[in-house]
N, C-alpha and C positions, 0 to 999 in steps of 0.2 A: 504494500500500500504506500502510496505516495507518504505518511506520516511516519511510516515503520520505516522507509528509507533515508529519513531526512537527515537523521543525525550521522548515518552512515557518508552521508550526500557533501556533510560540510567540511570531511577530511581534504578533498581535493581543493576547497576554496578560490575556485578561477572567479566568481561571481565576485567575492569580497576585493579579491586584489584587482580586478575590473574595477570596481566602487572609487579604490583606495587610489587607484592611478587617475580615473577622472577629477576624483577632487583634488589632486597635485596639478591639473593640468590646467586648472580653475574654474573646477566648474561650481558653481552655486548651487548648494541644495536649499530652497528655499524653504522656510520651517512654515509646516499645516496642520492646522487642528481642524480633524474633521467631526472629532467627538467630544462630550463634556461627561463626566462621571455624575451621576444622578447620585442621589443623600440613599446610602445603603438604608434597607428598611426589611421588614420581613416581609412585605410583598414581591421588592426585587430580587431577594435568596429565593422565595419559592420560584421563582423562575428556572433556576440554574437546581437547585436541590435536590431531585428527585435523581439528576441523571450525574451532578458529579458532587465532588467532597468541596473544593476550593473552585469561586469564581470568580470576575471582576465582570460588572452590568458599566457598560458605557451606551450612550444615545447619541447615536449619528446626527448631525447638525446638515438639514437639508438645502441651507442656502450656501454653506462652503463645498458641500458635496460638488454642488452646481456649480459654483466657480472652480471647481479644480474642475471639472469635467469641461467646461468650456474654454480654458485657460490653456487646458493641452498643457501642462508643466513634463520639462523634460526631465527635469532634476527636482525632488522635492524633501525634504525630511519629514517624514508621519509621525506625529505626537502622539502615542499612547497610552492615557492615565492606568496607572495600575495600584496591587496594593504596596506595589514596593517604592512606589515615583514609576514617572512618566519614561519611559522606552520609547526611545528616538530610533528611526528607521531611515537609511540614508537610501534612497529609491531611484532608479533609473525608469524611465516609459520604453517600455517596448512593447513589438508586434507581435503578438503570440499565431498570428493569422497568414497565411497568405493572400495576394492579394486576389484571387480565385474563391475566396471564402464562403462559401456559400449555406444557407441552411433549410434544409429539406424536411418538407413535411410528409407522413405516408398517407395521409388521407388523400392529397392529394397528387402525391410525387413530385411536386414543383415546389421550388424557390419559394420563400417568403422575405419580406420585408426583416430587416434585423436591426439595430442600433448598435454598436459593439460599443462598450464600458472600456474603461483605462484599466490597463493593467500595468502594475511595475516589479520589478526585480529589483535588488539591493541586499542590505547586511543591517546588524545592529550596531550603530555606533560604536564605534570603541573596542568590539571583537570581533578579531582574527578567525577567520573562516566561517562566521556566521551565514547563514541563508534568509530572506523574506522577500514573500509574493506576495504582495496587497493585490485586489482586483476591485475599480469602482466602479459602483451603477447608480442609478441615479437613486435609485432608494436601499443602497444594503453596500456593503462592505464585506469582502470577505477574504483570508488569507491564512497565510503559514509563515510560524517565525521559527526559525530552528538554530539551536548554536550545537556545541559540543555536551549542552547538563540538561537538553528539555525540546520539548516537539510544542509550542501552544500556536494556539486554533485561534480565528475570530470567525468570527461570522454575526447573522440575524438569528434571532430565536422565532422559530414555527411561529406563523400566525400571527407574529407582529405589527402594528400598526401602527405604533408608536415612535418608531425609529430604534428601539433597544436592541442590542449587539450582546453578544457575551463573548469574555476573552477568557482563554483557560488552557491549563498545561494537560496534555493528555492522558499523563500519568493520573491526571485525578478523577478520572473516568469511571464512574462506579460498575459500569461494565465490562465486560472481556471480549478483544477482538481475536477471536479462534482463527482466523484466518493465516495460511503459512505461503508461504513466497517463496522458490528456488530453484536451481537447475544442479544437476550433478556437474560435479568437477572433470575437467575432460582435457585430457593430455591434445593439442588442435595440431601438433607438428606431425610431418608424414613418417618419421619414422621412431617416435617415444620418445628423440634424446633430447629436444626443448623443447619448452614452454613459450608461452606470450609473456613479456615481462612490462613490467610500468617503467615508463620512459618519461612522465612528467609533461610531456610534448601535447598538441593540439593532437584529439584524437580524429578526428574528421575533418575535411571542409565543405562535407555534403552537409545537404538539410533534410532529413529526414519529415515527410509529410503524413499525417495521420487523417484516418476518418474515427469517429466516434458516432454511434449510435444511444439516443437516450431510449430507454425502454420503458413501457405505456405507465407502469406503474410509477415511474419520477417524474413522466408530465401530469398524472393525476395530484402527486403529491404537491409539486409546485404549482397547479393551477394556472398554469398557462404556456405555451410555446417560447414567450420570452422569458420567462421566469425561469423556467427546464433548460434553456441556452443562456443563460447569466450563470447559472448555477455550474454548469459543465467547462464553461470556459474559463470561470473564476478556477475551477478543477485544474483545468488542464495547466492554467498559468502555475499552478504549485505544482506540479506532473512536470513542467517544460524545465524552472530553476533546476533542479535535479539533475537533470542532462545536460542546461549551460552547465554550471557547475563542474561537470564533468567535460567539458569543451565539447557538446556536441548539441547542435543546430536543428531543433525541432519546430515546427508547424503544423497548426490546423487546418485541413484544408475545407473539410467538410462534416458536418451537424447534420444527423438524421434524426428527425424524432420521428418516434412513435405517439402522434396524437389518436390513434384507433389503438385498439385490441393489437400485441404483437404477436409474433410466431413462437416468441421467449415464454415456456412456461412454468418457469423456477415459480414456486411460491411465498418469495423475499424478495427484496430490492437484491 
């Protein structure tokens, strides 16, 4: 899973010393508060309580949301109130798309209209090999902050209206993600006596292009065709850091949802 990989993800650190070389080179990260921390209360713990131990409730502020998203900032540093003080995110904008990007509906097989939200890559101020994907929309924030001690999440809480976000370390997840991820170890040379060794070097200079299918059950959950493609692509942009990270050039090319009944008949997300 993109969260189980992350801390694996930040050993390699191309992203951070990317970050660390643009701002030598001057670039300006302008400092944004897209959030404010609402008065902790046991209305806003029940929110977060049922599903972890530790959380921090911040509320998205709809009119800076709109000026970064119109603003187009290349460079920005994201303010994040938390319980320990505020964690500054030093953020680059990039394209997580190409420019062919298209998003397909199956009811009808054609193209829809789409908006695509900012996305950015960057690190946590101050440490060495950190990772963070912000992705913004016009009403919801979402992302991955990963260093070498902790994997934490932002996002919207279900069924929000309000603007409310929760931020939290994964580890305090009162759940268990059973899930296992691997391939067997495999000698690749022709005749047993080397291996593929780490060279530190740019692994690619191809761009590898992806399709993603949303399935029927996450566009019922999101409640709408854009909602189910904000959600996926906010995904993918924590999916994409991973692979920068590791010097390699990843793309979206295309979004299929399943707005009808799919052919997938697992009975879970």
């Amino acid at each position: 899973t993109t969260l189980g990989m992350a801390q694996l993800a930040s050993r390699s650190g191309q992203v951070a010393r990317t970050i660390d070389a643009k701002r030598a080179a001057g670039a300006q990260f302008a400092p944004t508060a897209l959030f404010t921390a609402p008065e902790r209360t046991a209305a806003t713990d029940a929110l977060w309580s049922g599903a972890l131990r530790h959380a921090h409730v911040l509320r998205l502020d709809p009119v800076a949301t709109s000026a970064l998203l119109e603003a187009r900032s290349p460079f920005i540093a994201l303010e994040l109130p938390g319980a320990e003080g505020t964690v500054t995110l030093d953020l680059e904008r990039v394209e997580i798309a190409t420019d062919e990007f298209s998003v397909v509906v199956a009811s009808t097989g054609s193209a829809t209209p789409y908006g695509p939200g900012a996305h950015y890559q960057g690190m946590v101020r101050g440490v060495p090999g950190s990772i963070a994907a912000i992705s913004v929309f016009p009403n919801e924030v979402m992302g991955l902050v990963s260093d070498a001690g902790s994997d934490k999440v932002l996002g919207r809480f279900e069924n929000d209206t309000e603007g409310y976000h929760v931020f939290y370390d994964d580890a305090d997840l009162r759940g268990t993600n059973n899930a296992v991820c691997g391939t067997p170890e495999t000698d690749f040379s022709e005749d047993g006596s080397e291996t593929l060794q780490e060279t530190g070097a740019e692994r690619t200079v191809k761009c590898v292009r992806f399709y993603w299918e949303v399935n029927y059950d996450i566009f019922q959950g999101k409640g709408s065709v854009v909602n189910a493609t904000n959600y996926f692509t906010g995904l993918f942009n924590q999916s994409s850091i991973i692979y920068a990270n590791d010097g390699i050039t990843v793309l979206l090319n295309e979004v299929y949802v399943w707005d009808v009944a799919s052919p997938y008949t697992q009975t879970s997300t």
